[in-house]
C-alpha positions as CSV (number, residue, x, y, z in Angstrom):
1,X,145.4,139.1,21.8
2,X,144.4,136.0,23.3
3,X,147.7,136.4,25.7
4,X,145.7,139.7,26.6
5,X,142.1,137.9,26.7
6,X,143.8,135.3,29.1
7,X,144.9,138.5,31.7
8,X,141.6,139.7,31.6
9,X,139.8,136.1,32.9
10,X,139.8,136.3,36.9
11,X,138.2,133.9,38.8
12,X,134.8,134.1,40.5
13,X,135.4,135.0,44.5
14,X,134.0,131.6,46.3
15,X,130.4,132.4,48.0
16,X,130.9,131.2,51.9
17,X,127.7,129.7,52.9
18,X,127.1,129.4,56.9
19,X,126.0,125.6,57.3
20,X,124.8,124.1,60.7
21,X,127.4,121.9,62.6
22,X,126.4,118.9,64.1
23,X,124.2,119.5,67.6
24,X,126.0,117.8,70.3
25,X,124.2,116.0,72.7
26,X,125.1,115.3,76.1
27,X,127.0,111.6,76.7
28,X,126.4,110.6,80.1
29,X,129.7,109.7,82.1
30,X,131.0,106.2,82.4
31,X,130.1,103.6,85.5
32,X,133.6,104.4,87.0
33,X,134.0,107.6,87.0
34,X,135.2,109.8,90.2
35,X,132.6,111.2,92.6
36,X,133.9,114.8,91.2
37,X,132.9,114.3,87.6
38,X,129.4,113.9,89.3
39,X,128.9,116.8,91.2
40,X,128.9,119.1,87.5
41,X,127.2,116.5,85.6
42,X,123.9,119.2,86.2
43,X,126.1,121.9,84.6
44,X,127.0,120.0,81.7
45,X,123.6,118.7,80.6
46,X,122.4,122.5,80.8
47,X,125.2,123.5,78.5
48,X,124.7,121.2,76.2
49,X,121.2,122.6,76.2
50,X,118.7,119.7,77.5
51,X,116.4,120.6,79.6
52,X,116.2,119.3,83.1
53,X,112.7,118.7,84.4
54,X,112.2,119.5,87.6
55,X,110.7,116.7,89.9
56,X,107.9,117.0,92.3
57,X,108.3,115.2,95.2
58,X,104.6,115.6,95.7
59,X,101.8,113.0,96.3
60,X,98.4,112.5,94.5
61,X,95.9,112.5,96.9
62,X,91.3,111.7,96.4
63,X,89.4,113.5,98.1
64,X,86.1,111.4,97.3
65,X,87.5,108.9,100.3
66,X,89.4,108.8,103.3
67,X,93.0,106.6,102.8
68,X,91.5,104.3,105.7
69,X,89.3,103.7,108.5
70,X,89.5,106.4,111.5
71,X,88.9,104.9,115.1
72,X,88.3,101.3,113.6
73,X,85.7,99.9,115.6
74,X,87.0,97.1,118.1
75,X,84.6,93.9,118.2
76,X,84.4,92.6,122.0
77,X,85.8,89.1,122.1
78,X,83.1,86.2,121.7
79,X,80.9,88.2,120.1
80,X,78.0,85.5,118.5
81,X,78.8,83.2,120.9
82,X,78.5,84.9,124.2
83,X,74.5,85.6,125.5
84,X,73.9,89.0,126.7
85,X,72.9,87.3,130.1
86,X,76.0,85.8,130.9
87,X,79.2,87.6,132.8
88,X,81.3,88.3,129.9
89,X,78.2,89.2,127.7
90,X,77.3,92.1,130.5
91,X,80.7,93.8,130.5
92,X,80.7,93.7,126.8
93,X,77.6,95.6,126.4
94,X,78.2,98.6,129.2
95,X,81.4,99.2,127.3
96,X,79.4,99.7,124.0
97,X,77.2,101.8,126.1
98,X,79.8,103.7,127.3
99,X,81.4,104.1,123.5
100,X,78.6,105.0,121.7
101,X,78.5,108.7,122.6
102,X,80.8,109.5,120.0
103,X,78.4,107.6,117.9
104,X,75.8,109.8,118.4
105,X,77.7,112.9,118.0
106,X,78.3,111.4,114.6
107,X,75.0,110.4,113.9
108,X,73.9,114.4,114.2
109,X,76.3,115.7,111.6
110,X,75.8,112.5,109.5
111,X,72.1,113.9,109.5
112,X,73.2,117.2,109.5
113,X,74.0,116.4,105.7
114,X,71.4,114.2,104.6
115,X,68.2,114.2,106.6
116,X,66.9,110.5,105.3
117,X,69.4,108.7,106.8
118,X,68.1,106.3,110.0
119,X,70.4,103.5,111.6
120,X,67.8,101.0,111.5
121,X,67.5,101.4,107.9
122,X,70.7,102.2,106.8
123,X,71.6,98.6,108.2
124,X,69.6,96.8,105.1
125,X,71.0,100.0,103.1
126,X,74.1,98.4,103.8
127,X,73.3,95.0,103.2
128,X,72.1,95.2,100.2
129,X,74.9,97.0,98.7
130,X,77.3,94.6,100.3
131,X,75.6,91.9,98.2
132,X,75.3,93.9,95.3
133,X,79.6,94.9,95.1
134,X,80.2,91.1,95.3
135,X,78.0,90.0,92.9
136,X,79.6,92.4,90.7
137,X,82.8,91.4,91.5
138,X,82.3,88.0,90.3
139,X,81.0,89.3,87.3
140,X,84.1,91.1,87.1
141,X,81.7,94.1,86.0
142,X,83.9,97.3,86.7
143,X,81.9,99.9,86.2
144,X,79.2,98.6,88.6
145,X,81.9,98.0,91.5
146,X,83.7,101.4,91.5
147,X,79.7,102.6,92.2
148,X,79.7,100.6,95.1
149,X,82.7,100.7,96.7
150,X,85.2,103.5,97.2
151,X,88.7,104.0,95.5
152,X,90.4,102.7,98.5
153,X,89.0,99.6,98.7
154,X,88.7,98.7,94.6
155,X,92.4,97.4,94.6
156,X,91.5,95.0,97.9
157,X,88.9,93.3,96.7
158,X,90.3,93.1,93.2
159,X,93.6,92.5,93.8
160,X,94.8,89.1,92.1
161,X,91.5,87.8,90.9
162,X,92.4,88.3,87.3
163,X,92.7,84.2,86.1
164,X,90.7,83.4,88.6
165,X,86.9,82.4,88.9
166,X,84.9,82.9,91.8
167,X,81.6,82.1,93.2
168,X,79.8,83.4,95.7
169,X,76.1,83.3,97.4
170,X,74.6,85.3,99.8
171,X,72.3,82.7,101.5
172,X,70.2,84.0,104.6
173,X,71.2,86.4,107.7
174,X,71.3,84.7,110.6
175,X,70.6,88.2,112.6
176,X,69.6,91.3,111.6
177,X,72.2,93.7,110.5
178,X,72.8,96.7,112.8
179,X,74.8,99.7,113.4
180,X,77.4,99.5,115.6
181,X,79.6,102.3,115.5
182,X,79.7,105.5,113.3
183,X,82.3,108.4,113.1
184,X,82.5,111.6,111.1
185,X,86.4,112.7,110.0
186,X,87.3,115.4,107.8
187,X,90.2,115.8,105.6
188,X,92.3,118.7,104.8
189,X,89.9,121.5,106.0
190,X,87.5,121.2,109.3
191,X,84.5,121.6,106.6
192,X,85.3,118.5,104.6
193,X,83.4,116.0,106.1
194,X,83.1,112.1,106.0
195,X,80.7,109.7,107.4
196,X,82.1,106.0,108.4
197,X,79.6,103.3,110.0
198,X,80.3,100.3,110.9
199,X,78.1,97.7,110.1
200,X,77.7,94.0,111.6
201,X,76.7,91.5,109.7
202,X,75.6,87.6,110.9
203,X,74.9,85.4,107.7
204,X,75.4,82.7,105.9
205,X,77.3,82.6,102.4
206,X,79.2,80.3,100.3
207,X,82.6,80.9,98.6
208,X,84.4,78.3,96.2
209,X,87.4,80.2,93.9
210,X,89.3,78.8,91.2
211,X,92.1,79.2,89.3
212,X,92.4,79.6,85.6
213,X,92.8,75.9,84.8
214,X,89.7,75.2,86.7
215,X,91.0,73.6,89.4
216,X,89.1,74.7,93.2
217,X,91.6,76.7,95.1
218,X,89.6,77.7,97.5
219,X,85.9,77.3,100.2
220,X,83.0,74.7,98.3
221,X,80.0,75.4,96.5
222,X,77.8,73.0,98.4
223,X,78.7,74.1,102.2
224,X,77.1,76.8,103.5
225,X,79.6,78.8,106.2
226,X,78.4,81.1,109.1
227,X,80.3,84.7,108.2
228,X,80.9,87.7,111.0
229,X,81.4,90.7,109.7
230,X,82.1,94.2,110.6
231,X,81.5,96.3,107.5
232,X,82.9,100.2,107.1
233,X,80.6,102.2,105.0
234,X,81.9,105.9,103.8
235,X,80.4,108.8,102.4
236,X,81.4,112.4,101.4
237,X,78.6,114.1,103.3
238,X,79.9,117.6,101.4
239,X,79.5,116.3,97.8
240,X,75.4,116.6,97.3
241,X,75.4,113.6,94.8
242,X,77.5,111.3,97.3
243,X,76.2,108.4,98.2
244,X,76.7,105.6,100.5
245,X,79.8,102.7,99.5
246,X,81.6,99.9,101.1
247,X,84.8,101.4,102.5
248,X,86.8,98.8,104.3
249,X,86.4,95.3,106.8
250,X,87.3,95.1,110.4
251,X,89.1,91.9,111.3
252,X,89.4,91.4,114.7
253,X,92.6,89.9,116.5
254,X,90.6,87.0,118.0
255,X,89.0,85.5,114.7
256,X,89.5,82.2,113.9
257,X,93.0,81.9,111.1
258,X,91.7,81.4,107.2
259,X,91.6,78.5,105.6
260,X,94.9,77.6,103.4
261,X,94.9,78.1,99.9
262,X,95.1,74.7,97.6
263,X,97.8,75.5,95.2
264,X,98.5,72.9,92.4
265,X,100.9,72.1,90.2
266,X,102.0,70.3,87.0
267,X,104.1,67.2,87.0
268,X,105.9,67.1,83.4
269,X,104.6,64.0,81.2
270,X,106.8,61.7,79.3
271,X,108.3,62.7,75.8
272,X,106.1,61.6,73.1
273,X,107.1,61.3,69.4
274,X,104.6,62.3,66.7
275,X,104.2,58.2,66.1
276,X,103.2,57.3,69.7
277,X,100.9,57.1,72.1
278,X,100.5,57.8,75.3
279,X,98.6,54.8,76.4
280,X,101.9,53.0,74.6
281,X,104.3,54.3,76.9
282,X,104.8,53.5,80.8
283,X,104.1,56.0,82.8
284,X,105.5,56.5,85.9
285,X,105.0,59.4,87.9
286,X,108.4,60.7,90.1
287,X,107.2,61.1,94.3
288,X,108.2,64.5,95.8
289,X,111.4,63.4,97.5
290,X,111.0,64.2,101.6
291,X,111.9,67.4,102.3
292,X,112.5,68.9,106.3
293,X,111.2,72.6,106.3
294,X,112.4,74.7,109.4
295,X,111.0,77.9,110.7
């Protein structure tokens, strides 16, 4: 019976159960392989099944500014110091006669979109938001500057002022601030347009920046300097709740060089131990060994 019993016992068939292999990922190809394992590198990354994103090659672009100035405004040479009565003060100002028809044309689309505007007005418009942007800009106020000026000329004026202080005052104009030039470009479509004008300003400020350790890198506080300035003011005369910003500055080829930047830096101190002093010790500080520079 139990030889019987024993015959009778079979074994239970083993369940196969479907398990999930191990996902293989794609291993890039060493640094010195052939030029021919590169050309199916593509194919093998898609069967391995990653997906390849495919890249733009396309450019951001704002349309709330123009990406410069169009037909910068050229400042006649000598201007400020030359009288209107002299030779080279006459030819200067019968070529601005002759340039300012394309001014004009300007001026009629430029009204064309907002009826206030007036040159004579718009100059202490202009002014007065010049002031305002770097008054804001020494008080590093963000939100107040990008009002003011447009996105093309943020990153100028604060680009590498971050551990650094700076003051600034606007004093007095020495003339009256006028128009001199104004243009009207569009962008993109003939019915996008954009009002530039070109400001010049006469006056007297001061300028005195410093680094972070306090130490004057730059102008004075106490000496007033005569500034000339040609100013380019932009708005998007499409957008109804545009308004007028600072754009860009004209520098012209003839203007005197700026004035060098004072850079400073730190001679290393003796060693001190936790037990001394520094008045203890003799302290001599190493002279800069000559050095011949060549151009």
């Amino acid at each position: 019976m139990n030889a019987e019993a024993s015959l009778d016992l079979r074994h239970p068939v083993p369940l196969s159960i479907p398990v999930r292999t191990k996902k293989r990922y794609f291993i890039p190809p060493a640094v010195g392989m052939k030029s021919k394992m590169e050309e199916n590198i593509e194919a093998k990354i898609r069967a391995a099944g990653v997906v390849v994103k495919q890249e733009y090659m396309e450019r951001p672009i704002n349309i709330s500014c123009t990406a410069g100035v169009y037909d910068a405004y050229i400042p006649p040479e000598g201007d400020a110091r030359l009288s209107t009565l002299s030779k080279e003060g006459l030819k200067q100002r019968t070529e601005q006669i002759r340039q300012s028809a394309a001014s004009q044309l300007a001026i009629r689309k430029i009204k064309g979109h907002d009826s206030l505007f007036k040159t004579k007005e718009f100059a202490e418009q202009a002014q007065e938001i010049f002031i305002e942007a770097h008054n804001a800009l020494t008080q590093f106020n963000k939100a107040k500057l990008h009002s003011l000026v447009t996105e093309r000329c943020y990153p100028e004026m604060t680009r590498g002022n971050r551990y650094k202080t700076i003051h600034w005052r606007f004093i007095e104009s020495l003339e009256p601030p006028k128009v001199v030039q104004a243009r009207c470009p569009d962008m993109v479509s003939k019915d996008n347009l954009y009002g530039q004008v070109t400001v010049r300003m006469h006056s007297k400020q001061t300028l005195a920046i410093y680094d972070r350790f306090g130490r004057l890198m730059l102008g004075c506080e106490e000496h007033p300097k005569d500034v000339l300035e040609y100013l380019v003011f932009e708005r998007h005369l499409v957008n109804p709740y545009g308004c007028w910003r600072l754009h860009g500055k004209i520098v012209p080829s003839w203007a005197p060089a700026k004035d060098p930047v004072i850079k400073t830096v730190m001679i290393p101190g003796p060693k001190l131990r936790p037990e001394d002093e520094l008045d203890a010790v003799n302290l001599q500080v190493p002279k800069p060994a000559a050095v011949q520079w060549y151009k």
